[in-house]
N, C-alpha and C positions, 0 to 999 in steps of 0.2 A: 450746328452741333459744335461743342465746343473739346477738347482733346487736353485734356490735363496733367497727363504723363505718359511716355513711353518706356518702353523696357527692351533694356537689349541682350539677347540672348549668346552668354558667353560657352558657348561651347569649343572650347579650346585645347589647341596639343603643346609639348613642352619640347617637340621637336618634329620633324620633317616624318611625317608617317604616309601608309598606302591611300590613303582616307583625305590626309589633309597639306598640302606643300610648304603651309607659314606657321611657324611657330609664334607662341603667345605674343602680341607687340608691346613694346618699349610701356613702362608708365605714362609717360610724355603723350604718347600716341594714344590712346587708353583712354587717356586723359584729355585730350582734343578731342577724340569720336564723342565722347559723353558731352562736353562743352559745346559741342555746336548745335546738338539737341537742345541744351540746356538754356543754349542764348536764345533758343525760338520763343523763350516763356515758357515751359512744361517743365515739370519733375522727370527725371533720366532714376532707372533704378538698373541693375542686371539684375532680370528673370529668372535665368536659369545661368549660375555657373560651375563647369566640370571642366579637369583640365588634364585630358589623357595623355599619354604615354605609350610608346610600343612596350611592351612587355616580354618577360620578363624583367622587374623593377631590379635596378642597382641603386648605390648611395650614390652615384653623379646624376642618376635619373631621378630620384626624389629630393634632392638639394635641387637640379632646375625646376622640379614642382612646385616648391614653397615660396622659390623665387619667383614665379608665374603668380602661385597665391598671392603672394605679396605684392608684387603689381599693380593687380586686379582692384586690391582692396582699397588700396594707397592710392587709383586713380579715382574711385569714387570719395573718398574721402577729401579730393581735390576741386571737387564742385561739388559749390555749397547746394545744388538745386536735385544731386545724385542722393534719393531719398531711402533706399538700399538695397540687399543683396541677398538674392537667393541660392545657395546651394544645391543644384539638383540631382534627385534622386528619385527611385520610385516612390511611392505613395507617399506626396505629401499629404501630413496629418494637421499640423498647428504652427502657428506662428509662433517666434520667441523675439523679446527686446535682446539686442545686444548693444552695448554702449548708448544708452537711452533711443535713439530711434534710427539704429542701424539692425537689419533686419535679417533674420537667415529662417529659413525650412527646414524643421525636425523630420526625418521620416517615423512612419510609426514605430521601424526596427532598428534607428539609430539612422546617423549618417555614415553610412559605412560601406565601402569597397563590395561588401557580401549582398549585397542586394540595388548596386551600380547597373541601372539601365544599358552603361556601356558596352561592357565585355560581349552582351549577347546583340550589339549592333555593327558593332566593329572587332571581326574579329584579329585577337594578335594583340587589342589595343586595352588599355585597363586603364587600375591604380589613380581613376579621375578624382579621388573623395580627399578629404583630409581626416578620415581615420580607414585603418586597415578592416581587409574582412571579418579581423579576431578584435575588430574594438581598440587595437592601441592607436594613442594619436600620432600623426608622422608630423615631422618636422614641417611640412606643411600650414597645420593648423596654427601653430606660434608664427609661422611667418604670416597669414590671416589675421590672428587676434593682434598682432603687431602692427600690419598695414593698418587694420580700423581704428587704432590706437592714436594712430599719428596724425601730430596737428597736421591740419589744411596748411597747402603749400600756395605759392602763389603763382601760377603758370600760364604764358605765352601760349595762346592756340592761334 
């Protein structure tokens, strides 16, 4: 049998919480875990990415969210064989293209904080989405649509 891609599943925090002891790693690092996948011959995608928070949210805890988003994005966008990226949340319904064949997961009710698998697994812990309960987008998501934006770098693993 032959195995033509894996997915790694980015469930991640944006700083030291009850649940979790390492906050999101470096681009660089990101960007090696994917690339050693990637050297074996198979497509690297993240499955599921959500990048919590202890909560209640501040603007230094959602500025290191977007910077985590951005990471994320900017390490897939780093190897060329990372074929893309899902947002997770509950019910996913459909796929959408974003920047021709980088990938994310609409839920049926929006991607949105209000209906985050998270809050009721961990509690204390939230705020994993790039848009809010009430639908506005956080600084998050511009640091997203920004990482997917950005030409492919050239990086040492």
């Amino acid at each position: 049998m032959r195995i033509d891609g894996v997915g790694y599943q980015g469930h991640l925090v944006t700083e030291t919480t009850p649940t979790q002891s390492t906050p999101c790693p470096s681009e660089a690092d990101l960007t090696a875990a994917l690339k050693v996948t990637a050297d074996l011959g198979v497509d690297v995608a993240y499955t599921e990415i959500d990048i919590r928070m202890k909560t209640p949210a501040n603007a230094q805890k959602l500025q290191a969210l977007a910077d985590a988003y951005g990471r994320v994005a900017k390490s897939c966008i780093n190897v060329p064989r990372c074929v893309g990226m899902t947002i997770w949340v509950s019910w996913p319904l459909f796929l959408a293209n974003v920047l021709m064949r980088w990938l994310t997961w609409i839920s049926q009710q929006g991607i949105s904080d209000k209906y985050s698998w998270v809050p009721n697994t961990f509690s204390g812990e939230g705020e994993a989405l790039l848009w809010t309960s009430n639908y506005q987008k956080k600084t998050a998501y511009t640091s997203f649509l920004q990482g997917i934006s950005s030409a492919p770098k050239t990086t040492k693993a």
